[in-house]
C-alpha angles and dihedrals in degrees: 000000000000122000122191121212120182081202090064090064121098130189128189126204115191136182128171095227094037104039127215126335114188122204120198112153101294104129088348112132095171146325125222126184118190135192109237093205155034102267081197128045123199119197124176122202119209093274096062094258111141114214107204122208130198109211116190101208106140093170112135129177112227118213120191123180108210129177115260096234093047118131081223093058093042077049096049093046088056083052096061101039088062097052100045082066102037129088122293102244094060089057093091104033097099118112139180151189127203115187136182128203109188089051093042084233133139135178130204118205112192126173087025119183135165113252093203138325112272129268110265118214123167125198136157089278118060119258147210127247119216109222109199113201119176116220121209100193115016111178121191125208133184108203 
């Protein structure tokens, strides 16, 4: 028997000029990666041939829903606001790695940038923030 725990996740951000951040749960609410692209192309001429073609594009987009209140999304905000700022060669040097354990599954994230700051709402109960963040290569592995 197989058992599933989100709080076995871990993701790990890294930048050369910011250092690690470690998410393990604390303030995560979830974490989505999503493939940008078709990896495969059909196209049909006027006699019925399909002509197949193979696309590498292995660019993703990463969501992650943190607590406002987080220590990861006040970290993540200082992230970006350094970035914002820095020079621009430093924008995309971000990478990553999300493993799994209990899946055997383990995702590089490689050319990483934030796509915007999250929207901000405030209410009487506490919210999450989406942080965006645009992959240039995301590899998937299964151990």
């Amino acid at each position: 028997m197989s058992v599933y725990s989100f709080t076995d996740c871990v993701l790990t951000l890294r930048h050369p000029s910011l250092g690690v951040l470690t998410l393990t749960g604390q303030g995560l609410g979830s974490i989505a990666i999503n493939m940008r692209n078709d990896r495969t192309s059909m196209d049909t001429a006027a006699d019925g041939r399909v002509m197949t073609s193979k696309i590498k594009d292995r660019s993703a987009t990463a969501t992650l829903q943190l607590q406002q209140d987080s220590e990861a999304n006040q970290t993540l905000l200082k992230w970006y606001n350094y970035l914002e700022t820095a020079a621009t060669i430093e924008w995309a040097q971000m990478t990553g790695t999300l493993s799994s354990p209990t899946t055997h599954e383990q995702i590089v994230m490689k050319e990483m940038a934030f796509q915007k700051l999250p929207d901000r709402n405030y209410a009487a109960q506490g919210q999450h923030n989406s942080y965006s963040l645009m992959i240039a290569d995301c590899q998937q592995n299964v151990a």
